[in-house]
C-alpha positions as a Markdown table, in Angstrom:
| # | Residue | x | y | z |
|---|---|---|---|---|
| 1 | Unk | -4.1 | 12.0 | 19.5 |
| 2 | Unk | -7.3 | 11.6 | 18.1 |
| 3 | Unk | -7.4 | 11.6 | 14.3 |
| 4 | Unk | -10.1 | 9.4 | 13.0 |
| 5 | Unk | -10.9 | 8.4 | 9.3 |
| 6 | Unk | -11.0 | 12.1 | 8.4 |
| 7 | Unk | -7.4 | 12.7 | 9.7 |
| 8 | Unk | -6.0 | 9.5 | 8.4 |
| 9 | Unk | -7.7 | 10.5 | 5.0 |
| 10 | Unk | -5.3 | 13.5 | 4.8 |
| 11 | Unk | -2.2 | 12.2 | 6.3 |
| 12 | Unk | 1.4 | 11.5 | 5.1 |
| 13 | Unk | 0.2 | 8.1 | 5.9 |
| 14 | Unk | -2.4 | 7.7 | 3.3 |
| 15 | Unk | -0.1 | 9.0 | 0.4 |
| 16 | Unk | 2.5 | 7.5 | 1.3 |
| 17 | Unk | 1.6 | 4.1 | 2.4 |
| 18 | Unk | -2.5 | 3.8 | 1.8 |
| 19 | Unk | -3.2 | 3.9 | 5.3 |
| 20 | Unk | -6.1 | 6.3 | 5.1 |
| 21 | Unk | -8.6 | 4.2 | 8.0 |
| 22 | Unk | -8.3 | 4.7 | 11.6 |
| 23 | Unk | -8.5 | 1.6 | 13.2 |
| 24 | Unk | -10.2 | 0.8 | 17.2 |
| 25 | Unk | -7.1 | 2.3 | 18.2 |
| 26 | Unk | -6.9 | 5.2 | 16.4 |
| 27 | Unk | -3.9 | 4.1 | 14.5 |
| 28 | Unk | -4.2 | 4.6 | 10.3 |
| 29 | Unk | -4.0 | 1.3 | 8.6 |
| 30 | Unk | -4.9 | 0.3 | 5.1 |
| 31 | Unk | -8.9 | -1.1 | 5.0 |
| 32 | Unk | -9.5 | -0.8 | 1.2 |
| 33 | Unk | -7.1 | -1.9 | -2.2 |
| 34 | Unk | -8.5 | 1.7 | -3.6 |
| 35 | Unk | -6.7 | 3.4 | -0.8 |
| 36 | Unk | -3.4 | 1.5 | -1.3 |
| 37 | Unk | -3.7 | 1.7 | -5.3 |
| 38 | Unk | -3.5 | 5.9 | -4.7 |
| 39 | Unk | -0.7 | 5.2 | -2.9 |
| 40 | Unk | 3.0 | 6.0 | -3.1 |
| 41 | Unk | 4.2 | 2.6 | -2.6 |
| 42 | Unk | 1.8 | 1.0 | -4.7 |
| 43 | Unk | 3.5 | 2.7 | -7.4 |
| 44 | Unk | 7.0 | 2.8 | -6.6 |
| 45 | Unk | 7.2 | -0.2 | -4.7 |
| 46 | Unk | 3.5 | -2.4 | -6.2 |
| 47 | Unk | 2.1 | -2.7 | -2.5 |
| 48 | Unk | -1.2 | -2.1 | -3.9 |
| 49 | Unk | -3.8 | -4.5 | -2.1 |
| 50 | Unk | -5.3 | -3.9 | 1.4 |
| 51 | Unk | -4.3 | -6.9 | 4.2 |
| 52 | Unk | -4.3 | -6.9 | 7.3 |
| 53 | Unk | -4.1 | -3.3 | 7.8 |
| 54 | Unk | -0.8 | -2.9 | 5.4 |
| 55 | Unk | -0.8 | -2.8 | 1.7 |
| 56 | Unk | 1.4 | -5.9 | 0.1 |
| 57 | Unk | 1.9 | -7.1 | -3.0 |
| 58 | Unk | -0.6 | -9.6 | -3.3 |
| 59 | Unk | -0.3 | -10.6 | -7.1 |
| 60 | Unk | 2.0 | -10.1 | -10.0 |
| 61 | Unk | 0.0 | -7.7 | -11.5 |
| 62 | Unk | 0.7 | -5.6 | -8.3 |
| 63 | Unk | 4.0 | -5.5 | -9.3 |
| 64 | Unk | 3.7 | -5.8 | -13.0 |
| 65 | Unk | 2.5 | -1.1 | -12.7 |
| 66 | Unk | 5.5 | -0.7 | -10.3 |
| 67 | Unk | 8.6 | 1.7 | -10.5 |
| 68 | Unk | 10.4 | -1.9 | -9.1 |
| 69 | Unk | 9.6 | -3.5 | -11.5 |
| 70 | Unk | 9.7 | -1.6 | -14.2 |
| 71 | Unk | 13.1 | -0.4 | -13.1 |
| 72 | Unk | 14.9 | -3.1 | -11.0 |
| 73 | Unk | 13.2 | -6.2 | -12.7 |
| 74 | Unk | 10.9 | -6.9 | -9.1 |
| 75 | Unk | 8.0 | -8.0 | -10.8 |
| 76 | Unk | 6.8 | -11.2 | -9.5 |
| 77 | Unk | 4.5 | -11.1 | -5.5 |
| 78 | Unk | 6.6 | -13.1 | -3.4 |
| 79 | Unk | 5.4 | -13.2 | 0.5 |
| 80 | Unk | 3.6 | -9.4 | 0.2 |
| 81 | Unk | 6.8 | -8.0 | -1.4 |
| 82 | Unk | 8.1 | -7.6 | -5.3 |
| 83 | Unk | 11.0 | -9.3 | -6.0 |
| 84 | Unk | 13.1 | -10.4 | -9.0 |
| 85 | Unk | 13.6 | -13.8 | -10.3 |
């Protein structure tokens, strides 16, 4: 199925997980921090920088504006997750 940037741009996978790029492939993958930062794991989870075509958590700040850690103390990057210490 051919979706492009504009169809990755309004898919479940943008909002959700900041995959709003089509790739060679055609498959939606993250290209941009902006795209992950509008995302819904950014916020709940701090995924919010662009790597490798997947938003991680790259720093502690990532984290630090996260429902994770705000909520289940998972504030500190650890290996492109947030986890508690």
């Amino acid at each position: 199925m051919f979706r492009g940037n504009a169809g990755c741009a309004k898919s479940t996978d943008c909002r959700e997980r900041g995959a709003c790029s089509a790739d060679e492939d055609d498959n939606c993958v993250a290209t941009s921090n902006a795209d992950c930062a509008k995302s819904k794991f950014c916020r709940e989870e701090g995924l919010c920088t662009a790597r490798d075509g997947e938003c991680i958590a790259a720093s502690k700040a990532d984290c630090a504006k996260s429902l994770a850690c705000q909520k289940q103390r998972k504030c500190i990057a650890d290996d492109g997750e947030c986890v508690g210490r």
